[in-house]
N, C-alpha and C positions, 0 to 999 in steps of 0.2 A: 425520464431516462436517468439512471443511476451511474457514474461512471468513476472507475476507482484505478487510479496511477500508483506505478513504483518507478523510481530512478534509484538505481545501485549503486552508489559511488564506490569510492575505493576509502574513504573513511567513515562519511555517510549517508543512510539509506530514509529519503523521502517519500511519503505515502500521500496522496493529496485522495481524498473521496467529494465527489460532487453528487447530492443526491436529486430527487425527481424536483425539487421545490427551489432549488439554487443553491440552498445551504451548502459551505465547502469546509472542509475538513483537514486538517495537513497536520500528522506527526512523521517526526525524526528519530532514528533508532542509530548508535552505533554498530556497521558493520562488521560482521564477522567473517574477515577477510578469508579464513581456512574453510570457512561453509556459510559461505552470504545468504544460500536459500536459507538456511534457520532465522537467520535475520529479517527476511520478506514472509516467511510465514508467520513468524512471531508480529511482526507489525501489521499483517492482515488480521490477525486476529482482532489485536487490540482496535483495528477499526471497525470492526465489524460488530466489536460493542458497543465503540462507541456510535456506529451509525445505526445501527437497533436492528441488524440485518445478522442471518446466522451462516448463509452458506455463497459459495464465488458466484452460482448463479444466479442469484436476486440481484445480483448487480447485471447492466445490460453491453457495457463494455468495459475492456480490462485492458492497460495498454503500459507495460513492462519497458524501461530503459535503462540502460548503464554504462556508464562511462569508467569501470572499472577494468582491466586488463585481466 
């Protein structure tokens, strides 16, 4: 099972991917407080290359947090 987190802070924006074999994954991106989703898409991306996977569904859970107001 494949599983890929965001936490949205209010400066910055953490990506942890955990894929089927354990390997775990974690980039941080500065948030873009006027449009944070730009920010969480831009950083799925970048893990999605670097987890060798091209779309949200290959992964098998997704589980979005933030502590940003």
């Amino acid at each position: 099972m494949s599983t890929l987190d965001v936490d949205v802070g209010g400066t910055f924006t953490d990506f942890v991917h955990l894929d089927e074999r354990g390997n775990l994954r974690h980039s941080k991106s500065l948030t873009d407080v006027r449009a944070p989703e730009r920010t969480v898409i831009e950083g799925f991306r970048r893990v999605w290359r670097e987890g060798g996977f091209a779309r949200l569904d290959d992964c098998d859970q997704r589980a979005p947090g933030t502590d940003a107001a």
